[in-house]
C-alpha positions as YAML, in Angstrom:
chain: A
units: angstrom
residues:
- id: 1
  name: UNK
  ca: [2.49, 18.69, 5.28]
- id: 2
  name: UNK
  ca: [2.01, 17.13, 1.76]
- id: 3
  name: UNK
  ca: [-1.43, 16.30, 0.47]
- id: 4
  name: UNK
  ca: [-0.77, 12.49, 0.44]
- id: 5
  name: UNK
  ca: [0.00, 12.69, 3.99]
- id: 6
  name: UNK
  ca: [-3.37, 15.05, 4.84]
- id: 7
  name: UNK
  ca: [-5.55, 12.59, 2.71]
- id: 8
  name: UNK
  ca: [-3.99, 9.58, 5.24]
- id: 9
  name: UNK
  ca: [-4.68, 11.64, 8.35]
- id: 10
  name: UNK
  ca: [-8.12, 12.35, 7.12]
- id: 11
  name: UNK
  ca: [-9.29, 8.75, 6.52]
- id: 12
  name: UNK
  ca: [-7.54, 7.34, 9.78]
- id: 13
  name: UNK
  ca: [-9.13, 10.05, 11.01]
- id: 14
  name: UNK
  ca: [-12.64, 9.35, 9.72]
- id: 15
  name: UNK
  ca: [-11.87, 5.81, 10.86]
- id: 16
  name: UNK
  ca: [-11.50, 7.04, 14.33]
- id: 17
  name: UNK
  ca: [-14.65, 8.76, 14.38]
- id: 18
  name: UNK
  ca: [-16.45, 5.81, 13.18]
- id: 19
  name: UNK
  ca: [-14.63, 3.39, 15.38]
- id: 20
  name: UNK
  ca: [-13.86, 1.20, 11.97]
- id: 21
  name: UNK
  ca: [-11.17, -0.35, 11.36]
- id: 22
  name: UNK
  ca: [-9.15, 0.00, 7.40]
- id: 23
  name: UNK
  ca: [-10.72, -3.24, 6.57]
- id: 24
  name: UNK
  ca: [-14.17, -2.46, 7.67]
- id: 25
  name: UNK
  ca: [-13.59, 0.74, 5.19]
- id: 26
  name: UNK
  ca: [-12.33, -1.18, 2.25]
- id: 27
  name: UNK
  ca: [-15.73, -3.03, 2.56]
- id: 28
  name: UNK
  ca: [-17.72, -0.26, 3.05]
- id: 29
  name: UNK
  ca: [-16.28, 1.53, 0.19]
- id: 30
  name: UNK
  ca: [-15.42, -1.35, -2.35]
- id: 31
  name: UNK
  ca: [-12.10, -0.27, -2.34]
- id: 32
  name: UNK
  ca: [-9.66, -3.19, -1.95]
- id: 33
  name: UNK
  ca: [-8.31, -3.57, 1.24]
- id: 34
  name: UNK
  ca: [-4.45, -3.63, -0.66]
- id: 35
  name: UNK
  ca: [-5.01, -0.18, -2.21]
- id: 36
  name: UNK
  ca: [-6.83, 1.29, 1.46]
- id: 37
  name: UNK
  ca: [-3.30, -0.07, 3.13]
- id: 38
  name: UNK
  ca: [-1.36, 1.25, 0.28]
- id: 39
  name: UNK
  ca: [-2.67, 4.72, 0.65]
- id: 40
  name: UNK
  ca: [-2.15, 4.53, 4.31]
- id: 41
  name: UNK
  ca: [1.51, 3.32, 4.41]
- id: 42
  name: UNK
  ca: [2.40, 5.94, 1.39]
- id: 43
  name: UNK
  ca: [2.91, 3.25, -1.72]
- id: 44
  name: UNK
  ca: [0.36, 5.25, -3.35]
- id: 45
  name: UNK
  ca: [1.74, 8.52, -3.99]
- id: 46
  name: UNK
  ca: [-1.21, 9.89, -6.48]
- id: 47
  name: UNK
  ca: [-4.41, 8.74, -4.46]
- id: 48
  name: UNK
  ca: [-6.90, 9.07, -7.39]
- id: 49
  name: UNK
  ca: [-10.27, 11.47, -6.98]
- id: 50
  name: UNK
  ca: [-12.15, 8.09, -7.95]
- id: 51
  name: UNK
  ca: [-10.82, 6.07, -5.06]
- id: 52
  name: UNK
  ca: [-11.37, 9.09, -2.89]
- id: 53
  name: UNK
  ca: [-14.90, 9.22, -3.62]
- id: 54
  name: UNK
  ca: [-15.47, 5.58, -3.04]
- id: 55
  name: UNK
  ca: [-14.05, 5.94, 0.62]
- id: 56
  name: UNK
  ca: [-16.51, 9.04, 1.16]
- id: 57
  name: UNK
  ca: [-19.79, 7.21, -0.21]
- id: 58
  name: UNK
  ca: [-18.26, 4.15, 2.00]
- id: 59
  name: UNK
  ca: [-18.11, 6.65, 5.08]
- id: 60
  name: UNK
  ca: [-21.36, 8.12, 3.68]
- id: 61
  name: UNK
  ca: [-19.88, 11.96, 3.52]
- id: 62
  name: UNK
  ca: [-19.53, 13.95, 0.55]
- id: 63
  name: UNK
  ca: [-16.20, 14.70, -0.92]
- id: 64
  name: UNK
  ca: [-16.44, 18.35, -0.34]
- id: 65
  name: UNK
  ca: [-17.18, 17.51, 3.61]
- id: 66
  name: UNK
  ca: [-13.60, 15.28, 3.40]
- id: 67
  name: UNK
  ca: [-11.75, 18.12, 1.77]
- id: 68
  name: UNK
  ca: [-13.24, 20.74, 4.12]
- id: 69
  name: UNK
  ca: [-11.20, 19.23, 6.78]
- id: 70
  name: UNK
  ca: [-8.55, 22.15, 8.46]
- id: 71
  name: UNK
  ca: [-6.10, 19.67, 7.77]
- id: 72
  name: UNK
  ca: [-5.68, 21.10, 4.39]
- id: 73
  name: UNK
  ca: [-5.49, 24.39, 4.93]
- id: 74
  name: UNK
  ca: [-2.22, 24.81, 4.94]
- id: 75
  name: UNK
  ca: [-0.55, 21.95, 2.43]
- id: 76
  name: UNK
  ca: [2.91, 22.30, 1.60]
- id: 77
  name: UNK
  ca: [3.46, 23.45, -2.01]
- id: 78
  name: UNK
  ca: [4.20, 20.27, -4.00]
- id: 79
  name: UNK
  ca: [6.88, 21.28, -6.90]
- id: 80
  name: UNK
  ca: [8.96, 18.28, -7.56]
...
């Protein structure tokens, strides 16, 4: 699995756990709800650190507790 795809699991994921929906997210985090749904449908290929930390303080988790999911563990290598 590619990271872009591991970072979508993760925050539907997260969502799941919550029981929140994308939009409920973007407002949480101050992210707009375009670039959440971008991210999710894979128009946004290079998810920025900045935009990932938003969605954590939004979910209220750190960003080491998102990245220290086992879901990337084993990333595929990304050489393009």
């Amino acid at each position: 699995m590619k990271a872009e795809q591991a970072v979508v699991r993760r925050i539907l994921g997260l969502c799941r756990e919550r029981n929140i929906t994308v939009n409920a997210l973007a407002t949480l985090s101050a992210v707009a709800p375009s670039t959440l749904k971008n991210i999710l449908y894979g128009n946004s290929r290079n998810t920025g650190i900045v935009t990932i930390a938003k969605i954590c303080n939004g979910l209220e988790i750190s960003i080491v507790d998102f990245f220290s999911d086992k879901i990337f563990e084993s990333l595929d290598p990304e050489i393009d």
